[in-house]
N, C-alpha and C positions, 0 to 999 in steps of 0.2 A: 504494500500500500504506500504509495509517495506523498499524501497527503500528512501534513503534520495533525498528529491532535490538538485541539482548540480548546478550554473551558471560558467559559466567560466567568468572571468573577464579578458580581454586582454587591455594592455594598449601599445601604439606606443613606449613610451620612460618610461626610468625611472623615470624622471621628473614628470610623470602625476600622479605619488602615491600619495605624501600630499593629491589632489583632490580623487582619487580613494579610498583610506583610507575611505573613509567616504559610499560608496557604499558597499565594504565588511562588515562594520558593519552595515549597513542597513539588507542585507542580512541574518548575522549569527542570530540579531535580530530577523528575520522570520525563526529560522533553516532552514535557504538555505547552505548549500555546494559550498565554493567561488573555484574554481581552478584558481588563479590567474598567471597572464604570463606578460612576454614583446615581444612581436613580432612586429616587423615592419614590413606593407605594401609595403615597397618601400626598405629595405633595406636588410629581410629577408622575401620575398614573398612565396618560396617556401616553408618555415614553416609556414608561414600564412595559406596557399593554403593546408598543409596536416592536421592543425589542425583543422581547419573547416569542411576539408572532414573527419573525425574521430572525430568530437564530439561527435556526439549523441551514437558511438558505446564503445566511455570509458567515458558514462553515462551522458554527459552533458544533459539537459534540456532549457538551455537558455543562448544565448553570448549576453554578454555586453562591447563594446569596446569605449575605451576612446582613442581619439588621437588630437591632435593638427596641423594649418599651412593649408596643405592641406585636412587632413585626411578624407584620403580613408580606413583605416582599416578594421570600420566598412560592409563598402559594399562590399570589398574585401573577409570579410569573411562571406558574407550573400549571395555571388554569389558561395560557395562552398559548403552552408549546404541547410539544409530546414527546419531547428529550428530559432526559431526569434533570430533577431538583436537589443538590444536596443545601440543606439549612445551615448555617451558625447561629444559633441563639448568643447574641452578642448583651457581655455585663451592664448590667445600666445600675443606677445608682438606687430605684425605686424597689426592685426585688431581688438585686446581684443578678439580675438575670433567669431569674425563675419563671418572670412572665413571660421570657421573650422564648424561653425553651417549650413553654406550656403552648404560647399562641401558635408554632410551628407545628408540634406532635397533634396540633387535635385538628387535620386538615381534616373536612369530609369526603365522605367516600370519592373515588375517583379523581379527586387531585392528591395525591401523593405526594412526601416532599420527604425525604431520608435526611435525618436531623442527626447532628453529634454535638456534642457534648456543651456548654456555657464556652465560649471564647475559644471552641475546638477546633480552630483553624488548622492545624497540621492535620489533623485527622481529616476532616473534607478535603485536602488534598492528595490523600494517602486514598479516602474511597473514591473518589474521583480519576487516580491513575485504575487502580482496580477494576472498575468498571469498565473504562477506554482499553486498560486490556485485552477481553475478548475481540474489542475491534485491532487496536492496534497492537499485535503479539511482540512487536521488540520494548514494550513496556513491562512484559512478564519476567524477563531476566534483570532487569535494576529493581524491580519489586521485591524478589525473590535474593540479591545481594541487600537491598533495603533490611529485610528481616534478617539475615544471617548476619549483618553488621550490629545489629539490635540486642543478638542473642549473644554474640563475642563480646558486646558491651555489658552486657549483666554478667557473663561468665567474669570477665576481669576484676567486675567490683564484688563479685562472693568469695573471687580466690584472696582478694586484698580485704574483705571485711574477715573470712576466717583467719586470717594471717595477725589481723589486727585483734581478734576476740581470743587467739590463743595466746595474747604477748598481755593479756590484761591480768 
């Protein structure tokens, strides 16, 4: 396949960068193609409503939207395409972020939006390679050193924490 994978990244506010910053690099990680945006659901709907319905035709493969409060983003722009949604329920000051993970997980039926975790930016780009996997298969071998690097990473810190618990 010659085409590059694409995610769009949309986030509600400019604020939600610092967090989001950490999903485009997850992303390039996996040579994913981030098209990063701010669009608001509530405040710029009708650009929400035409980028969703024109993703997949200027090449997107997979939205990930980050919003905070109420944030409906995500589902707003997952009732406009028929490419996945993944969520970030991003921290706000009003419920740490509780509300914004609640208003994501309770889409109704038939809008779908696969949500991770308060501020889980690395991991929506981690499910996001994931998924483009199946399509793009040279994403399954950095995926797969991804995790073997993950697991040499814990191995090192239990051979230094027993090292360290038998000198106590």
């Amino acid at each position: 396949m010659n085409k590059q994978p694409k995610a769009a990244v949309i986030m509600g506010s400019d604020s939600d960068f610092p967090v989001v910053k950490k999903c485009i690099a997850m992303l390039k990680k996996f040579g994913i193609e981030a098209d990063v945006n701010v669009i608001s659901a509530h405040r710029t709907p009708d650009a929400a409503e035409h980028y969703a319905k024109n993703a997949q035709a200027n090449g997107v493969d997979i939205i990930i939207a980050a919003a905070g409060k109420a944030a409906h983003l995500a589902g707003v722009l997952a009732a406009f395409t028929t490419l996945p949604v993944i969520g970030i329920p991003m921290k706000s000051s009003t419920m740490d972020g509780l509300d914004s993970l609640l208003s994501m997980v309770q889409m109704p039926k038939g809008i779908p939006v696969a949500t991770v975790a308060i501020d889980g930016a690395d991991n929506a780009g981690i499910l996001a390679a994931q998924i483009l996997s199946l399509k793009y298969e040279d994403i399954q071998p950095k995926l797969a050193q991804f995790k073997a690097d993950m697991a040499a990473e814990v191995e090192a810190k239990n051979k230094a924490i027993r090292e360290e618990a038998a000198n106590v």
